[in-house]
C-alpha positions in Angstrom: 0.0 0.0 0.0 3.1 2.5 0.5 4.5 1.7 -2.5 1.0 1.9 -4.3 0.5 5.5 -2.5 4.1 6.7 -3.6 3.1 6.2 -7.3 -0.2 7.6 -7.0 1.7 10.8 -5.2 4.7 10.5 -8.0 2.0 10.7 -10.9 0.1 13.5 -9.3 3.5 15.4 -9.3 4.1 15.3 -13.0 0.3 15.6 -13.9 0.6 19.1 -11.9 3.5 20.4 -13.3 2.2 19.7 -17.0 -0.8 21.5 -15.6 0.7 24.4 -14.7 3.9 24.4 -17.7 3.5 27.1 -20.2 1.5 26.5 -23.0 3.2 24.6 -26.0 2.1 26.8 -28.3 3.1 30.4 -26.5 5.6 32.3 -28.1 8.7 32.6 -26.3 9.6 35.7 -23.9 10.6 39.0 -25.6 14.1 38.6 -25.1 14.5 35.2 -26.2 12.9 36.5 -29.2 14.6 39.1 -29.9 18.1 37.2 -29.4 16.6 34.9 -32.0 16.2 37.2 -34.6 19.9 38.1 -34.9 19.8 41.9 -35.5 18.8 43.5 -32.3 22.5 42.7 -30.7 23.1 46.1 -29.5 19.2 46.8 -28.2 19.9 43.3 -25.9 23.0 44.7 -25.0 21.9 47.3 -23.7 18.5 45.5 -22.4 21.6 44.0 -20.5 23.6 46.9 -19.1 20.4 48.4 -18.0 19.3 45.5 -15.7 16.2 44.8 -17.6 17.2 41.3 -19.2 15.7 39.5 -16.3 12.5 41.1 -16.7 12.1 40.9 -20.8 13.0 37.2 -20.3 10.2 35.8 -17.7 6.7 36.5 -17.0 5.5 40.3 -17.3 2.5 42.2 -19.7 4.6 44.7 -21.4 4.9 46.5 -25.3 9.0 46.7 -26.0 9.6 49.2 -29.5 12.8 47.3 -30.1 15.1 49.5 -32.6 17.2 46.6 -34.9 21.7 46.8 -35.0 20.6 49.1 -38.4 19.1 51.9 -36.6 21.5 51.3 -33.7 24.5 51.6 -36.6 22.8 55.1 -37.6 22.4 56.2 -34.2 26.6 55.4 -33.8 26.8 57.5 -36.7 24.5 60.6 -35.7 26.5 60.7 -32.5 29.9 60.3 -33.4 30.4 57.0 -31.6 32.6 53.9 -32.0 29.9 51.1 -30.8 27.6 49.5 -27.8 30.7 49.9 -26.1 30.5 53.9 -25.7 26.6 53.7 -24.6 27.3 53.5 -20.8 24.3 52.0 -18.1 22.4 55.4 -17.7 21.9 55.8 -21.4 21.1 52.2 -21.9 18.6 52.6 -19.3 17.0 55.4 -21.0 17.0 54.3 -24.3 15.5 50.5 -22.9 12.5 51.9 -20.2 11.5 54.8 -22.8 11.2 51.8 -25.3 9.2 49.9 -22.5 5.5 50.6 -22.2 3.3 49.3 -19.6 0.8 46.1 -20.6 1.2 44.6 -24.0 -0.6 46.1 -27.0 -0.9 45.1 -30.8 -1.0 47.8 -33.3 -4.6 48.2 -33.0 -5.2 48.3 -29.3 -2.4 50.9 -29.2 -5.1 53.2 -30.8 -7.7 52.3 -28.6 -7.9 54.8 -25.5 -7.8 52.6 -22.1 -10.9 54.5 -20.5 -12.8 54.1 -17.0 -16.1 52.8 -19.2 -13.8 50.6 -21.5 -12.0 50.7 -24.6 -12.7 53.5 -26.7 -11.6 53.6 -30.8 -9.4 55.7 -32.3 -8.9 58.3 -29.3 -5.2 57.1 -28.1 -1.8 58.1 -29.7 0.5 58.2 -26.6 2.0 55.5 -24.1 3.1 55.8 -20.7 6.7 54.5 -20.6 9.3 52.5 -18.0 11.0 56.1 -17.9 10.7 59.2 -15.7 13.2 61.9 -15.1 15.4 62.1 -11.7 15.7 65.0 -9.9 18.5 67.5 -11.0 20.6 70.3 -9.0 19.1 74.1 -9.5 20.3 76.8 -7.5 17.1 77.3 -5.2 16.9 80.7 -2.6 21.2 81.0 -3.2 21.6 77.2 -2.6 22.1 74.6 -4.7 19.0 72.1 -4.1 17.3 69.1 -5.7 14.2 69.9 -8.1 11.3 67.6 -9.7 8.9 68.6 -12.1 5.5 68.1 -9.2 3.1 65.2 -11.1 -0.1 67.0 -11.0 -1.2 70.9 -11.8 -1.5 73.3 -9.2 0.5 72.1 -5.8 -0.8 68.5 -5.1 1.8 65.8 -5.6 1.0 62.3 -5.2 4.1 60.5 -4.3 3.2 57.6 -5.9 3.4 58.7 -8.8 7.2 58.9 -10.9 5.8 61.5 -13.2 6.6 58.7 -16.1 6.8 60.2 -19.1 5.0 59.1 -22.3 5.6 57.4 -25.6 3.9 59.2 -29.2 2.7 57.4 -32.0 0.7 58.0 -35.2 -1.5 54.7 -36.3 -3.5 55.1 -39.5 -6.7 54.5 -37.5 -6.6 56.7 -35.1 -5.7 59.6 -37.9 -8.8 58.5 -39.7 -10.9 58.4 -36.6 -9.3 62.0 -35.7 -9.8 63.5 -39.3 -6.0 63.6 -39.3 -3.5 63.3 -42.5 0.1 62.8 -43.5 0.6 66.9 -42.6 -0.5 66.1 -39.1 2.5 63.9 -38.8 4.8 65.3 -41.8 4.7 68.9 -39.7 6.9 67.4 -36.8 9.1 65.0 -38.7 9.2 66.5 -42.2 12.4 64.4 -43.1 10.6 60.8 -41.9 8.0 59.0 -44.1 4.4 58.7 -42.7 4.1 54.9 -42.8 0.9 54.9 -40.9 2.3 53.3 -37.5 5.2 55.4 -36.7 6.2 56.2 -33.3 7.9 59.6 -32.5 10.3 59.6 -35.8 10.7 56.4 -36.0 8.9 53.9 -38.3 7.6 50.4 -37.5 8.4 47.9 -39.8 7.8 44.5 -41.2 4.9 42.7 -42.0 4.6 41.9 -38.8 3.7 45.1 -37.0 2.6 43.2 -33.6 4.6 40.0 -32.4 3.5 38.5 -29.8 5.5 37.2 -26.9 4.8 35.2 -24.2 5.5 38.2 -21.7 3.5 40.8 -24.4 4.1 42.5 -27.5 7.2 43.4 -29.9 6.9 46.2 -32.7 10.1 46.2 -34.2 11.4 50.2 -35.0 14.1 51.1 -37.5 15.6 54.4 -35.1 17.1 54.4 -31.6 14.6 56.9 -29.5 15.9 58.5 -26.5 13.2 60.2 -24.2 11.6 62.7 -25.3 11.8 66.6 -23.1 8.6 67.0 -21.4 7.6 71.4 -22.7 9.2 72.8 -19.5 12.8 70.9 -20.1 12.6 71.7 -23.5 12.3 75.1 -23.0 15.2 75.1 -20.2 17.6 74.0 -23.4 16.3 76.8 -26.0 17.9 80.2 -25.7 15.6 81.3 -28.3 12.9 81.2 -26.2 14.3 83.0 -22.8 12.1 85.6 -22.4 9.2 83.6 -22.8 10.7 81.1 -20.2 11.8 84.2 -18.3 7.9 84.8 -17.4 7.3 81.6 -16.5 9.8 81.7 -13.8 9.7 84.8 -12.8 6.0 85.1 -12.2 4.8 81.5 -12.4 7.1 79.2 -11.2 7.8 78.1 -7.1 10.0 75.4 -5.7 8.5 73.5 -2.9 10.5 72.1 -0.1 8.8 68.6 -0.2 9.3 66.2 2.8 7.3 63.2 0.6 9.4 64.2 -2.3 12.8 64.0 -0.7 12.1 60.9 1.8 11.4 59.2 -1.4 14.3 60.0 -3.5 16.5 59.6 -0.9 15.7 56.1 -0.8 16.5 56.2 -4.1 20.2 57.2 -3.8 19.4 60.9 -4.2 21.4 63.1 -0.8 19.5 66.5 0.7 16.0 68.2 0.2 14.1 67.8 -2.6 12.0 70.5 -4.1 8.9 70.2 -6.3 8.9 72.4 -9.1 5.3 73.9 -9.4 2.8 76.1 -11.2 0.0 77.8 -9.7 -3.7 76.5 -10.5 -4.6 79.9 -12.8 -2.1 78.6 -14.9 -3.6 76.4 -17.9 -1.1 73.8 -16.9 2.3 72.8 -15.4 4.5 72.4 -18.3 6.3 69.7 -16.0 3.5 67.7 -15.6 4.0 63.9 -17.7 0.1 62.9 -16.5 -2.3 65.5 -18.2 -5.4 66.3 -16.3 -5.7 62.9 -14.7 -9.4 63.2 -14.8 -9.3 59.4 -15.2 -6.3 57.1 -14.9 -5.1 57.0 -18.4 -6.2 60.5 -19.6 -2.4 61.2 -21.0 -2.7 58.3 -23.7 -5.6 60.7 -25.7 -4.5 63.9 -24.9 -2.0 66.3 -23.8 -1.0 69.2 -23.8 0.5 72.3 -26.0 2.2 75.0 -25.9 2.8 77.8 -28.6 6.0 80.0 -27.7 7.0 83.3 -29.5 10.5 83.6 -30.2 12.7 86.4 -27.8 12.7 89.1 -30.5 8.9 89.0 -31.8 8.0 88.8 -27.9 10.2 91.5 -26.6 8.8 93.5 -29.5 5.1 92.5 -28.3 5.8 93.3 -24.6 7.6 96.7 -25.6 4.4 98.0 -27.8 1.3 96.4 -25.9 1.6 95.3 -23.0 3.8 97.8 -21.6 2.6 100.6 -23.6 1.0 102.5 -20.6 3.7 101.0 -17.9 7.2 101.0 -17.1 7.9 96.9 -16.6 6.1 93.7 -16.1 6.7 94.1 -12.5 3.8 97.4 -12.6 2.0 95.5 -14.6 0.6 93.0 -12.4 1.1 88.8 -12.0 -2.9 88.6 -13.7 -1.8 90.3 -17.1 0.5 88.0 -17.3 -0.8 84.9 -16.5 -3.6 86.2 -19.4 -0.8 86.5 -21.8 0.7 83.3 -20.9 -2.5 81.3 -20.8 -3.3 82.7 -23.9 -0.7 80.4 -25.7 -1.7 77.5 -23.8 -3.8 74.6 -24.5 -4.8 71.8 -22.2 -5.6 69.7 -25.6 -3.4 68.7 -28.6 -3.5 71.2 -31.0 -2.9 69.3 -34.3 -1.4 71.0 -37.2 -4.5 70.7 -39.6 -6.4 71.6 -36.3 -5.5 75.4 -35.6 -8.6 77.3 -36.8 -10.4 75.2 -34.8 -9.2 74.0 -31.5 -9.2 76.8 -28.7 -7.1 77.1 -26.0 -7.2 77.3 -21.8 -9.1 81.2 -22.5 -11.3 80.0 -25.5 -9.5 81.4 -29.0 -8.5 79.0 -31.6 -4.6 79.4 -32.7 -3.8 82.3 -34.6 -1.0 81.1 -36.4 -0.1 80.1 -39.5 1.2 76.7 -39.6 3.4 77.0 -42.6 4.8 81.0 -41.9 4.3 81.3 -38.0 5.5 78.2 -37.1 9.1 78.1 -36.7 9.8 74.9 -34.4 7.4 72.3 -33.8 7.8 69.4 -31.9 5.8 66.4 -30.0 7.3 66.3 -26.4 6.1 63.8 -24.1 3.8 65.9 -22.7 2.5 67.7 -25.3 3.0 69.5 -28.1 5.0 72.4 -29.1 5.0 75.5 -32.0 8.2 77.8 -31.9 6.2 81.1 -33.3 7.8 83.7 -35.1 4.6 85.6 -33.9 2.6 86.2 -30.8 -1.0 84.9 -30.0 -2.9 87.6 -30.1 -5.4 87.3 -27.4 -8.6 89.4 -26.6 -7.4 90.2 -23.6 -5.3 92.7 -25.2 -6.7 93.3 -29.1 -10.3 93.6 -28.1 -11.7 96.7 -26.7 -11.7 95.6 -23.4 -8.0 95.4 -23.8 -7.6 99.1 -24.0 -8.9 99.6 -20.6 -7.2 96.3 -19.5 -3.5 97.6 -20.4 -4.2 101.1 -19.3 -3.5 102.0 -15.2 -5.7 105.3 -16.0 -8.7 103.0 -16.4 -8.5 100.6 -13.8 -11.9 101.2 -12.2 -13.7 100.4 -15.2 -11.1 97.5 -15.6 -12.5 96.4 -12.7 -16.1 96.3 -13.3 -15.7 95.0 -16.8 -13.4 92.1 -15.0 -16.7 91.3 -12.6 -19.5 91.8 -14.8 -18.8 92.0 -19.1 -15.3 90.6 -19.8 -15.8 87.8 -21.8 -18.7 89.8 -23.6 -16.9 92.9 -24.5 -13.5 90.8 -25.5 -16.1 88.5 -28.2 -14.3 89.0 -31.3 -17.5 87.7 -33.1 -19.3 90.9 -31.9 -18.2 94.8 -33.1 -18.7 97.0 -30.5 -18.1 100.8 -29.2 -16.9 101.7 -26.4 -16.9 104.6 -24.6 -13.8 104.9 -21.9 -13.7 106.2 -18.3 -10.7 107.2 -16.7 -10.4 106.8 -13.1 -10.3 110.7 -12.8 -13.6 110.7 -14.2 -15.2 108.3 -12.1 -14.0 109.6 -9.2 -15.9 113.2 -10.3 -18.7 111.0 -10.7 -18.7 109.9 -7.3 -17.0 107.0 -7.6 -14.4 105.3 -5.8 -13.3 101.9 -4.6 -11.5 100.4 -1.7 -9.1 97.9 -2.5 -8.6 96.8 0.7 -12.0 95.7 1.5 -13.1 94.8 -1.8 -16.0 97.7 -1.4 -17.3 100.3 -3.8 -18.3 103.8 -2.7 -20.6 106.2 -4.7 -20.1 109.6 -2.7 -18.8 108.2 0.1 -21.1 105.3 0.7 -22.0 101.8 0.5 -25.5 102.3 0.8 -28.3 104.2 -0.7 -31.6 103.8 -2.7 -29.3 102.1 -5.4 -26.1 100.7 -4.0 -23.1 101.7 -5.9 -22.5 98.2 -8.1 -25.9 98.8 -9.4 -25.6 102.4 -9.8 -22.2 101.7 -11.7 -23.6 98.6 -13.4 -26.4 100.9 -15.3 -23.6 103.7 -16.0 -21.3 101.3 -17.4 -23.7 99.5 -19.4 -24.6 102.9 -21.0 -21.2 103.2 -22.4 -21.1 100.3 -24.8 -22.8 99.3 -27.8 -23.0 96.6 -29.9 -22.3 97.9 -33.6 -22.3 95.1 -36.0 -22.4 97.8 -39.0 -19.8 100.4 -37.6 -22.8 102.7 -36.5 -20.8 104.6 -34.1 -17.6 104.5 -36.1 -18.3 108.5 -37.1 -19.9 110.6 -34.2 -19.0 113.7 -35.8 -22.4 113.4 -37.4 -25.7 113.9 -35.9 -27.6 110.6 -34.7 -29.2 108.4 -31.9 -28.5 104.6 -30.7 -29.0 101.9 -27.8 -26.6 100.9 -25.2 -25.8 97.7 -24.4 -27.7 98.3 -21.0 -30.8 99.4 -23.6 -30.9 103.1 -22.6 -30.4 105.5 -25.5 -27.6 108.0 -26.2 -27.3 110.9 -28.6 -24.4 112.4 -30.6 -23.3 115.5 -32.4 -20.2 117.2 -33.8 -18.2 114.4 -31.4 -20.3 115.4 -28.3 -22.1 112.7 -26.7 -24.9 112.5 -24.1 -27.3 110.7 -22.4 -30.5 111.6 -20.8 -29.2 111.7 -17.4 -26.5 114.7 -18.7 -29.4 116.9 -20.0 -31.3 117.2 -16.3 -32.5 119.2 -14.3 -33.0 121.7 -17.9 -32.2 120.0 -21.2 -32.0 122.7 -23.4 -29.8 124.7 -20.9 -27.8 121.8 -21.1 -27.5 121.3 -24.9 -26.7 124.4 -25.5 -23.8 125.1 -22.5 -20.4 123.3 -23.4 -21.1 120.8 -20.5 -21.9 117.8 -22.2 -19.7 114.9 -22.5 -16.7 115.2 -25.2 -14.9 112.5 -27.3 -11.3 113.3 -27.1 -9.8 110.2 -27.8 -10.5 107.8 -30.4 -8.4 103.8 -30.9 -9.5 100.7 -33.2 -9.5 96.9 -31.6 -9.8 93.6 -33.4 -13.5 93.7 -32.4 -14.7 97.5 -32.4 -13.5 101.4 -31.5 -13.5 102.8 -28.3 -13.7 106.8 -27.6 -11.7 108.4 -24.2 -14.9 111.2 -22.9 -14.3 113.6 -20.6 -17.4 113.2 -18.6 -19.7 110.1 -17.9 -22.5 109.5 -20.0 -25.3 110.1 -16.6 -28.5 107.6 -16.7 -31.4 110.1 -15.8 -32.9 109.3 -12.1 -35.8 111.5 -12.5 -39.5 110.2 -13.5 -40.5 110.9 -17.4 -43.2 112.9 -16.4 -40.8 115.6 -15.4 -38.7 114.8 -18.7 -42.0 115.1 -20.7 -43.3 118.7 -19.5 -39.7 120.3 -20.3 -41.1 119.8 -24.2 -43.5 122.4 -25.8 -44.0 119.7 -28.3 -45.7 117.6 -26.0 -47.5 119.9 -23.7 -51.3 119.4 -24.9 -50.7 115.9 -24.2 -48.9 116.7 -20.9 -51.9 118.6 -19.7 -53.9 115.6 -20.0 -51.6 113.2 -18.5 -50.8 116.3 -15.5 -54.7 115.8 -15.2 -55.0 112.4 -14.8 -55.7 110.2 -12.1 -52.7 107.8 -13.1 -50.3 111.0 -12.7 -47.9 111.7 -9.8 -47.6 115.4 -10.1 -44.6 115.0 -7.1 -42.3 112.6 -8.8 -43.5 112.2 -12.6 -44.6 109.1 -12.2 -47.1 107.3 -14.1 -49.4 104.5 -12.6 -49.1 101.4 -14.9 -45.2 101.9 -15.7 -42.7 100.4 -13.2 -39.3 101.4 -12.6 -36.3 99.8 -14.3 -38.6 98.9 -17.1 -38.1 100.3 -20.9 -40.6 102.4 -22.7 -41.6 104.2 -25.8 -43.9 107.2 -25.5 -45.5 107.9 -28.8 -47.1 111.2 -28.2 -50.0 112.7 -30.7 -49.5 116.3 -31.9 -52.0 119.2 -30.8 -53.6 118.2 -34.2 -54.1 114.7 -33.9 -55.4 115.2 -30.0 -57.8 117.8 -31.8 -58.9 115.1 -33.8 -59.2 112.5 -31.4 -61.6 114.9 -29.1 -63.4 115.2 -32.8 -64.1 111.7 -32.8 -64.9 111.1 -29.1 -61.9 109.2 -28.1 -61.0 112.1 -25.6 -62.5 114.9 -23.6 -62.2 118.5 -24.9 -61.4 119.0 -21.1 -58.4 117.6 -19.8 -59.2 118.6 -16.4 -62.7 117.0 -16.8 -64.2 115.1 -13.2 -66.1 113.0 -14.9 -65.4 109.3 -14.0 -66.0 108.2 -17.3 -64.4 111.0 -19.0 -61.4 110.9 -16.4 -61.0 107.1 -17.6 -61.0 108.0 -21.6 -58.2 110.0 -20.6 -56.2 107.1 -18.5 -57.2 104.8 -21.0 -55.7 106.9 -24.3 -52.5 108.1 -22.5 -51.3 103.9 -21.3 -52.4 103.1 -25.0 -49.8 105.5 -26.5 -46.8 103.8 -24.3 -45.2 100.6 -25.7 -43.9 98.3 -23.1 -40.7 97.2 -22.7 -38.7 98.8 -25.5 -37.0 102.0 -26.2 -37.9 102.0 -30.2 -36.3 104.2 -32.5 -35.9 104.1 -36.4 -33.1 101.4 -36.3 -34.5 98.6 -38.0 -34.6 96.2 -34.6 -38.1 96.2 -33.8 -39.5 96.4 -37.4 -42.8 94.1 -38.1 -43.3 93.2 -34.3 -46.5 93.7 -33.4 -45.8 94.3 -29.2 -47.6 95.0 -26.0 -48.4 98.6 -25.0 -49.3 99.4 -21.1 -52.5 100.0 -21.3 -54.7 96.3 -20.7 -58.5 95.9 -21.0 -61.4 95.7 -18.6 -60.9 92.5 -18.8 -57.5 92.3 -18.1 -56.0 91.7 -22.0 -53.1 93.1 -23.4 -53.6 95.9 -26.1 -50.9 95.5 -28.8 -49.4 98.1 -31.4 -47.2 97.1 -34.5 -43.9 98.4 -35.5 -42.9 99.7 -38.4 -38.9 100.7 -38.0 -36.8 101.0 -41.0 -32.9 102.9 -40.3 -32.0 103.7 -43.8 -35.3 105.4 -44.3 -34.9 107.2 -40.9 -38.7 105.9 -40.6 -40.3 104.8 -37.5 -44.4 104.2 -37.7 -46.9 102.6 -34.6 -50.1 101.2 -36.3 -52.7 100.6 -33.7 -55.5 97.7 -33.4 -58.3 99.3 -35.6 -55.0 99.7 -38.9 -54.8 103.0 -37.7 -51.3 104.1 -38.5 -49.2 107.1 -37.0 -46.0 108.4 -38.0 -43.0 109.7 -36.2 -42.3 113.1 -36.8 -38.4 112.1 -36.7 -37.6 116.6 -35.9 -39.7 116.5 -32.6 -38.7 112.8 -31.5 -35.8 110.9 -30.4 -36.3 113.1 -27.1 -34.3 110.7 -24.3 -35.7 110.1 -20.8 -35.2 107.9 -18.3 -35.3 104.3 -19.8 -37.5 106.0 -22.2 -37.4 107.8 -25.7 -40.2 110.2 -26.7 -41.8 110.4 -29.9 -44.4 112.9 -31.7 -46.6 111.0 -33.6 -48.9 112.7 -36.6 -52.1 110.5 -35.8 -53.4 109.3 -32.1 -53.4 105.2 -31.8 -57.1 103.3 -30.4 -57.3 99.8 -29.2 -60.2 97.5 -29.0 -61.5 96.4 -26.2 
């Protein structure tokens, strides 16, 4: 029975060990491959020197790009040495772990982006690689110390994390998937053929792109590639680009003393303190950073990042003219400036060649370059890519009208406002617009100030009031810009009228420009004194003109029924509506309109109120105490007041038919239709019996307070 129990035992023994062998059919290990092939000698010798021989020739899941003794012989050539010989361990090791990609992937996979929710088609053309940059000496606060790039934006570091950098390649598929072509690839490696599986400048070859290995996958490459510079290390080694790299440390850059940092790399034979080199979070990006976003694990193998850099000469020209053209140096300028300029030529995506029109970068403009004039030096890095630019991204920070106010310390009040509350619609360049400019001095006349220290704006000293000063600045500033799609404003030296961007009207003469807040308490005292704001200043931006006035453009405070009575054109209506039940004689006010709200007041002449009493519509006696006359009278005035707008013959409102104040007994709106055409200069109201009435344009335009006043040749009747 022992010996029976022995031979059972014995036989189990080789039946588990078949069990568990490798499969007859599995290819052998990379290396073993490799070494059978013949020409890869000098890759497997250095494989060897680097320590990875054990690792290629056993179990693993990796991708090896293995470069054959021909490429090695050219890359002997290129760099003027003998043999494998004069490659020493540390630049064997570079050249094997940036050839060395984590888990093993065929041509096809390699194009496939490794997602959280799966495998995703044709979004991948990067690796993460075996390889990651040590720290290096940098002379930190007067003392030599040891830096790293930090792994992540802003100041997290995850010490985990090597900062490994990443592999490019350019597979047919994911080009077609991306819209892509040969120029996409031909751009960065003009002197390599597009083969349609390259990887950096380096070309796959055979017919067997993808060999498979018992350990993962070979693709056989016919150039030695050393690791790529992530953008910030490439820009450390280009003199040509200084100054641009001189902003980035002067005013964006920090070294961090890192405890994690340095208790892990002196375990790895590195001696002192070990700083993390970072960027701040306003900042697009770190331009150290190997992982992207990290929004998801594996986010760097479909994006990355890029980075357009003028060239010291175009950019020193571009700082001298713009940016400092109302300032000494950067340094007055202000660290928000410049992180608007910088930002402005970077892109947390890959900005393809082909793709420059229409991929927009970390403050929403496409690239403004040129690809085959502009572009002076492009290049994939590990971490994104990179355009040497013989010109500067112009942003609309700086080229739109906002950017007059934006580089100019006179204006830094309305800077300020336009920075809370209309940046990004005043910087459009979709959008023409005019602008009219404030300095600081004339704010301050105007009662404004601000305190920097609390964050708090004043209007005549205080915080408080009926309006609080943002809202009170809010309407003011809003009165000083316009959207002009046609150049409208482009020539005030004529005579005219238009609507703000806050929808109040202005009006303009012989460059004078006014708004119905400068024409109280006395209008035509006030349009005939030399009081009214003047344009003395005039500059063109990408997306409109802006004027320098020497006085605010004043939003009126008082009611329109004292705007209204100021105007012998209006006066037999005004005795009616001073008559009325629906009248505030104290403050102007009318009952039925509400503050804040826009109106138009079309106003019938003395004729065409003669020939409404004619027809019955209203009492000969305006001051009649008559209930049912009284309410005739209530009734006519609220119908000749369109709600909600401020019309005038500009073409906006043209064929609208649109609600006027006045509502029925039974509580239904009364509607009048618009007839507004701006060439013709012609503005007609036709009422809901076809009546129509039309504005006599040499007693209108009259500007009130959210309102505009027109005399009308005919009086308007509703239907019940």
């Amino acid at each position: 029975m022992y010996c029976l129990s022995l031979l059972v035992l014995l036989t189990k023994c080789d039946t588990k060990e078949e069990y568990y062998a490798p499969p007859k059919t599995l290819a052998p290990p990379i290396y073993q491959q490799l070494e059978a092939r013949g020409n890869f000698t000098h890759f497997l010798a250095c494989v060897d020197k680097a320590g990875y021989k054990q690792s290629l020739s056993s179990s693993g899941y990796w991708t090896i790009f293995a470069p054959t003794d021909e490429a090695f012989t050219k890359y002997f050539a290129a760099n003027g040495l003998a043999g494998i010989g004069a490659i020493d361990e540390a630049k064997a090791r570079e050249i094997v772990t940036y050839s060395l990609v984590y888990n093993a992937f065929s041509k096809e996979k390699l194009a496939e982006f490794q997602s959280s929710i799966g495998w995703v088609p044709g979004q991948s053309f990067k690796r993460r690689t075996a390889y990651y940059s040590a720290p290096y000496k940098s002379n930190i606060g007067g003392q030599e110390a040891f830096v790293v790039a930090n792994n992540r934006n802003g100041l997290n570091y995850v010490t985990e994390d090597n900062n490994n950098k990443y592999l490019p390649y350019f597979i047919d598929s994911y080009f077609a998937a991306q819209g892509l072509s040969e120029v996409d690839y031909k751009t960065f490696y003009p002197n390599t053929p597009y083969t349609g599986f390259n990887v950096a400048d380096a070309a796959v070859t055979g017919s067997d792109h993808s060999i498979r290995a018992e350990n993962g996958m070979i693709h056989i490459i016919d150039k030695v590639l050393l690791p790529l510079p992530s953008i910030d290390e490439y820009l450390a080694t280009k003199p040509e680009y200084s100054v641009f790299k001189g902003l980035l440390e002067k005013y964006a850059a920090s070294y961090v003393s890192s405890a994690a940092a340095t208790e892990k790399w002196n375990k790895r034979g590195v001696s002192g303190s070990v700083y993390l080199k970072t960027f701040p979070n306003v900042l697009a990006f770190n331009p150290g950073n190997e992982n992207f976003l990290k929004q998801m694990d594996n986010d760097g193998q479909s994006d990355s990042w890029s980075m357009f850099v003028p060239t010291n000469e175009v950019l020193t020209k571009y700082i001298n003219e713009v940016l400092l053209e109302h300032y000494n140096s950067l340094d007055e300028i202000g660290t928000q400036v410049i992180y608007d300029f910088i930002n402005a030529h970077m892109w947390q995506t890959a900005v393809w060649p082909s793709k420059f029109s229409t991929t927009t970068n970390f403050v929403g403009e496409v690239a403004r370059f040129n690809r085959v004039t502009d572009v002076v030096d492009p290049k994939v890095l590990s971490n994104g890519m990179f355009y040497g630019a013989s010109k500067v991204q112009e942003s609309d920070a700086f080229h739109s009208i906002f950017g007059k106010v934006y580089l100019d310390p006179k204006f830094s009040l309305m800077s300020r406002f336009l920075q809370r509350e209309l940046r990004s619609a005043v910087s459009n360049p979709n959008v023409r617009f005019t602008m009219f400019l404030l300095s600081d001095d004339v704010l301050n006349e105007a009662g404004f100030t601000y305190d920097n220290i609390n964050n708090t704006w004043f209007y005549k000293g205080s915080t408080s009031g009926v309006i609080s000063p943002i809202n009170r600045l809010d309407r003011l500033i809003n009165s000083h810009i316009a959207i002009t799609m046609r150049g409208e404003l482009d020539n005030l030296g004529s005579e005219g009228i238009y609507d703000t961007y806050g929808g109040e009207l202005i009006k303009f003469k012989n460059n004078v420009v006014y708004a119905a807040g400068n024409l109280e308490p006395d209008p035509q005292q006030a349009l005939n004194s030399n009081d009214l704001p003047r344009v003395i200043g005039k500059k063109e931006a990408t997306n409109g003109i802006v004027y320098y006035l020497d006085k605010p453009l004043l939003s009126a405070e008082t009611a329109i029924g004292l705007h209204m009575q100021k105007y012998p054109q209006f006066s037999r209506f005004f005795t009616y509506l001073d008559n009325s039940s629906i009248y505030n004689k104290t403050t102007g006010e009318i009952l039925g309109t509400a503050s804040g709200t826009f109106y138009t007041y079309f106003i019938p002449s003395d004729a065409a109120i003669e020939k409404a009493i004619a027809d019955g519509v209203l009492p000969a006696d305006p001051a009649t105490t008559v209930a049912a006359e009284k309410e005739k009278i209530n009734s006519f005035i609220l119908y000749h007041i369109l709600n909600r707008f401020s019309t005038i013959a500009d073409g906006k409102e043209d064929g609208l038919r649109l609600e006027s104040v006045y509502k029925t007994i039974t509580g239904d709106v009364t509607v009048l239709h618009i007839t507004s055409k701006q060439e013709a200069k012609l503005l007609q109201v036709t009422d809901m019996k076809g009546r129509t009435a039309t504005v006599q344009n040499e007693f209108s335009n009259i500007i009130a307070n959210r309102s505009v006043m027109h005399l009308i040749d005919n009086y308007l009747q509703y239907v019940e």
